[in-house]
C-alpha positions, 0 to 999 in steps of 0.5 A: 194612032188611027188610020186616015186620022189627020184627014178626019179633022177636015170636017171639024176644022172650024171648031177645033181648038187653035192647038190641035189646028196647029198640030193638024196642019204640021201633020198634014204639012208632013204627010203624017196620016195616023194622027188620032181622030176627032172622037178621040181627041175630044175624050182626051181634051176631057178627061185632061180636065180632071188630070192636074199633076201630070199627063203623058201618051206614048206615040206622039205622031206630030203632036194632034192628040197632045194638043187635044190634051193641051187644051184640055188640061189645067193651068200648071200640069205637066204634059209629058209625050214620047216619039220613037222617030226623030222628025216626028219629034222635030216637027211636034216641038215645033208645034208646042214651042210656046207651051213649056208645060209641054215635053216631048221625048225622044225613044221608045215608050218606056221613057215615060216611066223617067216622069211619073206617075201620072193622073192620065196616061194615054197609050197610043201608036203601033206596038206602044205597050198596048196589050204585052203586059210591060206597061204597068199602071201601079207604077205608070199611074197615081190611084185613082188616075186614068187609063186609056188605050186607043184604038180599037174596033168595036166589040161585038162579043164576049170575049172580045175577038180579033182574027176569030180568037180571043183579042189578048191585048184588049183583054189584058186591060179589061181584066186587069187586077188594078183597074177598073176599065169599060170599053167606050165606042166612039164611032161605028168603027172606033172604040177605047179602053178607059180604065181607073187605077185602084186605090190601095 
């Protein structure tokens, strides 16, 4: 979930693909701004690539980074995306009407755990197991697959600060015993956590 992020597609309107195009247009249709950035939804269209079992993101929004992923993921896998608000739910199934590889489920986050484990799981939207340590990728993730945690500012320290103290929840990842995670900056303003899983 990124701030203005459904507006920032403006500028890419004719190179994105014909999914997340369909997905920005409902956002906008419904006022949604918080879609994922552009920045982002091109890491996730890549890293969807190497994921062939199974995909997930908590915070569906109206659908524009399951479309990224979408796009990116092959023939065959299974995306799964939970929404906590009804509507958004509506208008994302809508979108995905004639993609059943797609699944999209009314609730809080943990609904995910109903389908895994997955070879990629995106946490993603306000208070989605970001960083309160009940999202765990042992259970959440097959070995080997990939973490992302989206939206964060870029570091400039370390530790990593946030309201001049310690940033717990990014933290919580970069130091978590069953992964190994760097932080990628996508933009001045943007950065993610991506993490793999251990093996073993």
């Amino acid at each position: 979930m990124s701030l203005q992020g459904t507006d920032a597609h403006r500028n890419a309107d004719g190179t994105l693909p014909a999914l997340v195009a369909r997905a920005v247009a409902a956002a906008r249709a419904h006022g949604f701004p918080y879609s994922c950035r552009p920045e982002q939804g091109r890491l996730l269209r890549l890293l969807a690539v190497g994921a062939p079992r199974g995909i997930a993101e908590t915070g569906t929004g109206c659908g524009v980074g399951l479309a990224w992923l979408a796009s990116g993921a092959p023939p065959g896998t299974r995306l799964v995306s939970v929404e906590r608000d009804a509507e958004r739910v509506r208008v994302a199934r809508q979108v995905f009407r004639d993609h059943p590889e797609v699944g999209i489920l009314h609730g809080d986050w943990r609904r995910v755990e109903e389908h895994g484990p997955y070879d990629l799981l995106v946490l993603d939207g306000g208070g989605q197991a970001k960083g309160d340590g009940t999202a765990d990728p042992v259970r959440l993730l097959t070995p080997g697959g990939t973490l992302v945690v989206d939206d964060f500012t870029p570091a400039t320290t370390w530790p990593p600060l946030f309201g001049g103290v310690p940033d717990r929840p990014r933290l919580h990842w970069l130091e978590h015993p069953a992964l190994r995670t760097t932080e990628l900056r996508l933009a001045p303003d943007l950065a993610v956590i991506v993490g793999t899983r251990l093996r073993g």
